[in-house]
N, C-alpha and C positions, 0 to 999 in steps of 0.2 A: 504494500500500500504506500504511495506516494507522501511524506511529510509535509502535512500544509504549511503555508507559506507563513511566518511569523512578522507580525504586524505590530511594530511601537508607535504611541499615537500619541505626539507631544503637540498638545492645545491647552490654554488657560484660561481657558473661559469651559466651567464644568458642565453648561448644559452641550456643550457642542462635542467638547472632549467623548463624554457620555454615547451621544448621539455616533460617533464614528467607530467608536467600541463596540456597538452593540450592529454596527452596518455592517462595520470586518466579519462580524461572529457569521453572520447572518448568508457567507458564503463559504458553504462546507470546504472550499479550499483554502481559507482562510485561517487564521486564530490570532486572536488578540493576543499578543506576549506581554504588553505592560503601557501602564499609562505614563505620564511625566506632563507637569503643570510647569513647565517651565526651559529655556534651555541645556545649563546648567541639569537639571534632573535628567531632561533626553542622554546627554552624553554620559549618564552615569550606569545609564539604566540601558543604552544602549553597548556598554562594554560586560555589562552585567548579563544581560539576557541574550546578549547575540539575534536580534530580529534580522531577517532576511530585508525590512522594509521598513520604512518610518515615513508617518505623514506626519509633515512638521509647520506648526502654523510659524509664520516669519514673523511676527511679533509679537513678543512672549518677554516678562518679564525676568528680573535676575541676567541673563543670556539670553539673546535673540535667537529667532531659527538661525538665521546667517551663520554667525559664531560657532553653534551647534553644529550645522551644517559641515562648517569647516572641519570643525574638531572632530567627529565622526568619521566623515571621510577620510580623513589625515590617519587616524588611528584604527580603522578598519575598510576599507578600499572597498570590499565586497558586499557590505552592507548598501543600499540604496535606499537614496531620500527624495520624497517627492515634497515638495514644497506646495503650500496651499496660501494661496494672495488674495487681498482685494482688487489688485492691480494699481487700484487709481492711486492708492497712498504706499503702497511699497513699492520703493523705487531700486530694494534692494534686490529683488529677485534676479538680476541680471550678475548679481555678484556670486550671487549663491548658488547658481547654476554653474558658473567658472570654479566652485568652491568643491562642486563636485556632484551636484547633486540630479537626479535624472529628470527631472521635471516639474513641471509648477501646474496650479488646477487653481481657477477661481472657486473661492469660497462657496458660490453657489451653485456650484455643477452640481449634476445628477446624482442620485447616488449609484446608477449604473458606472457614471463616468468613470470616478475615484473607483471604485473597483476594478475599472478597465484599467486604469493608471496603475494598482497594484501590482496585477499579471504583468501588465507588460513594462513595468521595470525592474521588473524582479526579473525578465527572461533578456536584459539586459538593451532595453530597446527603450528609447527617450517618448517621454509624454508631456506633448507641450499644446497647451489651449493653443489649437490651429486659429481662432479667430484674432489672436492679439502678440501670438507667437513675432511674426514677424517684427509688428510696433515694438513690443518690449526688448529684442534685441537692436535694433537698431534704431531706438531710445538711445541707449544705455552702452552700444557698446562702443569703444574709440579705434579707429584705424590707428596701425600699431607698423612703427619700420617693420616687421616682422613679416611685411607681406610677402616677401618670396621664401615664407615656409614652401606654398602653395606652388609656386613657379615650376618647380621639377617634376613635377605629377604628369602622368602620362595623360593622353587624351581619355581613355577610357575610364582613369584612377579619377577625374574630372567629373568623367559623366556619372561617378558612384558617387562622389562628391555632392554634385547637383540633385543629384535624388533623393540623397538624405536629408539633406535642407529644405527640400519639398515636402519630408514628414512620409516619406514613403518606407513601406517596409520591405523585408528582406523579400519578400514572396513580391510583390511589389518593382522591385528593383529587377530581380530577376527579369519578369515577365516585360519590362521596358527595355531592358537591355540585351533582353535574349541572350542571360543566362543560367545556367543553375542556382538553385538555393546555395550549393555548395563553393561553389566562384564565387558569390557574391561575399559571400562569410569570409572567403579568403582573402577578397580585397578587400576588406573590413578591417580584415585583422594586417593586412602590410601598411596601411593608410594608418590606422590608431600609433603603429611601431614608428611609420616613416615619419608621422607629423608631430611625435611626443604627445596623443592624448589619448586619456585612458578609456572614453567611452561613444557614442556617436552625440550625446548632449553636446560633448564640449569639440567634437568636429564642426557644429554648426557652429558655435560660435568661435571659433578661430576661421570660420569661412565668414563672418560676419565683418569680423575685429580685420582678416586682411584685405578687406574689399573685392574678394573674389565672388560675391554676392551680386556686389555690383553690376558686372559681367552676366549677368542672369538677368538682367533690367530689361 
Protein backbone atom coordinates (compact mmCIF):
# COMPACT_ATOMS: atom_id res chain seq x y z
CA UNK A 1 0.00 0.00 0.00
CA UNK A 2 1.36 3.36 -1.17
CA UNK A 3 2.30 5.81 2.20
CA UNK A 4 0.00 8.85 1.86
CA UNK A 5 1.42 11.91 1.28
CA UNK A 6 2.27 13.97 4.62
CA UNK A 7 0.98 17.26 4.84
CA UNK A 8 2.40 20.22 7.40
CA UNK A 9 -0.19 23.07 7.54
CA UNK A 10 1.42 26.34 8.84
CA UNK A 11 -1.54 29.07 9.10
CA UNK A 12 -2.21 31.48 12.13
CA UNK A 13 -5.28 32.23 11.97
CA UNK A 14 -7.01 28.86 13.63
CA UNK A 15 -10.32 28.91 11.90
CA UNK A 16 -8.46 28.46 8.53
CA UNK A 17 -5.47 26.45 9.98
CA UNK A 18 -8.41 24.05 11.09
CA UNK A 19 -10.37 24.26 7.92
CA UNK A 20 -7.01 22.83 5.77
CA UNK A 21 -6.51 20.07 8.33
CA UNK A 22 -9.56 18.79 8.06
CA UNK A 23 -9.50 19.40 3.74
CA UNK A 24 -5.84 17.38 3.74
CA UNK A 25 -7.75 14.49 5.96
CA UNK A 26 -10.45 14.44 3.65
CA UNK A 27 -8.35 12.95 0.66
CA UNK A 28 -7.51 9.28 1.40
CA UNK A 29 -4.09 10.10 -0.17
CA UNK A 30 -3.42 12.43 2.02
CA UNK A 31 -2.61 12.87 6.09
CA UNK A 32 -2.30 15.76 8.17
CA UNK A 33 1.21 15.26 9.99
CA UNK A 34 1.02 18.45 12.01
CA UNK A 35 -0.12 21.97 12.57
CA UNK A 36 2.25 25.01 13.29
CA UNK A 37 0.76 28.73 14.07
CA UNK A 38 3.54 30.25 13.10
CA UNK A 39 6.89 30.32 11.06
CA UNK A 40 9.31 29.61 13.49
CA UNK A 41 6.82 26.57 14.66
CA UNK A 42 6.62 25.27 10.68
CA UNK A 43 10.42 24.92 10.61
CA UNK A 44 10.50 23.17 13.83
CA UNK A 45 7.86 20.81 13.26
CA UNK A 46 8.95 20.42 9.80
CA UNK A 47 12.54 18.83 11.00
CA UNK A 48 10.51 17.08 13.43
CA UNK A 49 7.91 15.32 11.60
CA UNK A 50 9.46 15.16 8.01
CA UNK A 51 6.06 16.16 5.84
CA UNK A 52 6.44 15.37 2.28
CA UNK A 53 4.45 18.92 1.82
CA UNK A 54 3.78 22.04 3.74
CA UNK A 55 1.12 24.62 2.84
CA UNK A 56 2.50 27.74 4.23
CA UNK A 57 0.53 30.98 4.73
CA UNK A 58 3.26 33.97 3.95
CA UNK A 59 2.22 35.91 6.63
CA UNK A 60 2.58 34.59 9.91
CA UNK A 61 3.62 35.89 12.91
CA UNK A 62 7.02 35.23 15.07
CA UNK A 63 8.75 34.20 11.26
CA UNK A 64 7.19 34.63 8.14
CA UNK A 65 6.36 31.94 5.54
CA UNK A 66 9.27 33.49 3.55
CA UNK A 67 11.94 32.85 6.40
CA UNK A 68 10.33 29.59 6.90
CA UNK A 69 10.32 28.84 3.60
CA UNK A 70 13.96 29.55 3.22
CA UNK A 71 14.97 27.69 6.22
CA UNK A 72 13.09 24.59 5.30
CA UNK A 73 14.24 24.37 2.04
CA UNK A 74 17.85 25.11 3.19
CA UNK A 75 17.73 22.22 5.64
CA UNK A 76 15.69 19.60 3.91
CA UNK A 77 15.69 20.08 -0.08
CA UNK A 78 13.07 17.33 -0.57
CA UNK A 79 10.48 18.53 1.55
CA UNK A 80 8.06 20.95 -0.75
CA UNK A 81 6.30 24.04 0.18
CA UNK A 82 3.44 25.50 -1.53
CA UNK A 83 2.94 28.80 -0.60
CA UNK A 84 -0.67 30.20 -0.05
CA UNK A 85 -1.18 34.46 -0.98
CA UNK A 86 -3.54 37.10 -1.08
CA UNK A 87 -1.42 38.27 -3.90
CA UNK A 88 -2.46 41.84 -3.77
CA UNK A 89 -0.41 42.57 -0.34
CA UNK A 90 2.25 39.84 -0.45
CA UNK A 91 4.73 41.02 -2.52
CA UNK A 92 6.92 38.41 -1.10
CA UNK A 93 5.95 35.50 -2.80
CA UNK A 94 8.35 36.01 -5.79
CA UNK A 95 11.11 35.64 -3.17
CA UNK A 96 9.84 32.78 -1.73
CA UNK A 97 9.47 30.84 -4.74
CA UNK A 98 13.47 31.67 -5.43
CA UNK A 99 13.79 30.42 -1.69
CA UNK A 100 12.62 27.23 -2.94
CA UNK A 101 9.45 26.60 -2.76
CA UNK A 102 7.02 24.96 -5.58
CA UNK A 103 4.25 27.11 -5.71
CA UNK A 104 1.89 29.62 -4.53
CA UNK A 105 -2.37 29.34 -4.57
CA UNK A 106 -4.44 32.28 -3.60
CA UNK A 107 -6.06 32.13 -0.59
CA UNK A 108 -9.36 31.59 -2.19
CA UNK A 109 -8.87 28.72 -4.55
CA UNK A 110 -10.99 25.76 -4.55
CA UNK A 111 -10.47 23.26 -2.31
CA UNK A 112 -10.20 20.96 -5.32
CA UNK A 113 -7.22 23.23 -6.37
CA UNK A 114 -4.90 23.18 -3.14
CA UNK A 115 -5.37 19.41 -3.27
CA UNK A 116 -4.29 19.40 -6.92
CA UNK A 117 -1.34 21.67 -5.66
CA UNK A 118 -0.41 18.90 -3.18
CA UNK A 119 -0.13 15.96 -5.62
CA UNK A 120 1.59 17.75 -7.92
CA UNK A 121 4.37 19.19 -6.00
CA UNK A 122 4.85 16.45 -4.18
CA UNK A 123 5.55 14.55 -7.63
CA UNK A 124 7.82 17.27 -8.09
CA UNK A 125 6.07 19.53 -10.65
CA UNK A 126 5.41 23.46 -9.87
CA UNK A 127 1.86 24.90 -9.06
CA UNK A 128 1.43 28.37 -9.86
CA UNK A 129 -2.16 30.32 -10.20
CA UNK A 130 -1.95 30.32 -14.20
CA UNK A 131 -4.08 33.47 -13.85
CA UNK A 132 -1.51 35.98 -12.01
CA UNK A 133 1.55 33.53 -12.51
CA UNK A 134 2.99 35.59 -15.18
CA UNK A 135 2.05 39.34 -13.35
CA UNK A 136 3.62 38.05 -10.20
CA UNK A 137 6.89 37.19 -11.61
CA UNK A 138 7.58 39.77 -13.77
CA UNK A 139 6.35 42.16 -10.98
CA UNK A 140 8.89 41.08 -8.81
CA UNK A 141 11.58 39.63 -10.68
CA UNK A 142 14.92 41.96 -11.94
CA UNK A 143 16.82 41.01 -15.01
CA UNK A 144 20.04 39.96 -13.65
CA UNK A 145 23.90 40.10 -15.83
CA UNK A 146 23.35 36.45 -15.48
CA UNK A 147 21.54 36.39 -18.75
CA UNK A 148 23.79 34.13 -20.64
CA UNK A 149 23.13 31.35 -18.18
CA UNK A 150 20.54 30.66 -20.92
CA UNK A 151 22.64 31.48 -24.08
CA UNK A 152 24.25 27.99 -24.47
CA UNK A 153 21.09 25.97 -24.57
CA UNK A 154 20.47 24.06 -27.55
CA UNK A 155 17.52 24.95 -29.73
CA UNK A 156 15.55 22.00 -28.60
CA UNK A 157 16.88 22.47 -24.59
CA UNK A 158 14.87 26.13 -25.50
CA UNK A 159 11.83 24.79 -26.68
CA UNK A 160 11.80 22.56 -23.18
CA UNK A 161 12.47 25.72 -21.70
CA UNK A 162 9.56 27.53 -23.20
CA UNK A 163 7.18 24.84 -22.27
CA UNK A 164 7.71 24.90 -18.92
CA UNK A 165 7.10 28.54 -18.55
CA UNK A 166 3.94 27.83 -20.22
CA UNK A 167 2.85 25.69 -17.10
CA UNK A 168 2.90 22.63 -19.29
CA UNK A 169 3.58 19.27 -18.08
CA UNK A 170 5.77 16.60 -18.68
CA UNK A 171 2.88 14.59 -20.75
CA UNK A 172 2.32 17.86 -22.20
CA UNK A 173 5.66 18.69 -23.29
CA UNK A 174 6.01 15.60 -24.61
CA UNK A 175 3.09 15.55 -26.99
CA UNK A 176 4.38 19.24 -28.35
CA UNK A 177 7.56 18.34 -28.95
CA UNK A 178 7.15 14.86 -30.08
CA UNK A 179 8.77 13.35 -27.60
CA UNK A 180 8.75 10.71 -24.97
CA UNK A 181 7.79 11.13 -21.24
CA UNK A 182 11.08 9.65 -20.88
CA UNK A 183 13.22 12.52 -23.12
CA UNK A 184 11.43 14.90 -21.69
CA UNK A 185 12.54 13.90 -17.87
CA UNK A 186 15.91 13.71 -19.20
CA UNK A 187 16.17 17.08 -20.55
CA UNK A 188 14.71 18.18 -17.28
CA UNK A 189 17.06 16.77 -15.40
CA UNK A 190 20.51 18.11 -17.96
CA UNK A 191 18.72 21.74 -17.86
CA UNK A 192 18.09 21.68 -13.66
CA UNK A 193 22.28 20.30 -13.77
CA UNK A 194 23.36 22.74 -16.64
CA UNK A 195 21.42 25.98 -15.33
CA UNK A 196 22.25 25.23 -11.37
CA UNK A 197 18.47 24.94 -10.35
CA UNK A 198 17.00 22.59 -8.20
CA UNK A 199 13.47 22.20 -9.60
CA UNK A 200 11.32 23.47 -12.74
CA UNK A 201 9.80 26.58 -10.01
CA UNK A 202 12.99 28.09 -10.04
CA UNK A 203 13.76 27.36 -14.12
CA UNK A 204 10.89 29.62 -14.61
CA UNK A 205 12.20 32.03 -12.86
CA UNK A 206 15.72 32.30 -13.82
CA UNK A 207 13.85 32.35 -17.50
CA UNK A 208 12.02 35.37 -16.06
CA UNK A 209 15.04 37.15 -14.14
CA UNK A 210 17.28 36.53 -17.75
CA UNK A 211 14.86 37.99 -20.17
CA UNK A 212 14.67 34.90 -22.01
CA UNK A 213 10.98 35.28 -21.59
CA UNK A 214 11.12 38.05 -23.27
CA UNK A 215 11.80 36.35 -26.60
CA UNK A 216 8.56 34.41 -26.08
CA UNK A 217 6.61 38.10 -26.43
Amino acid sequence: MTEPIRVLVAEDQDLLRASLVELVDSDPALTAAGEARDGREAVAAAARLRPHVVLMDIRMPVMDGLEATRAICAARPEVKVVILTTFDLDEYVFEALRAGAGGFLLKNAGTDEILRAVHTVHHGNAMLAPEVTGRLIAGYARPRPDAARLAGLTERERDVVAAVVQGMSNEEIAAALFLSRATVKTYLSRLFLKLGVRDRTQLVILAYESGFVDGLR
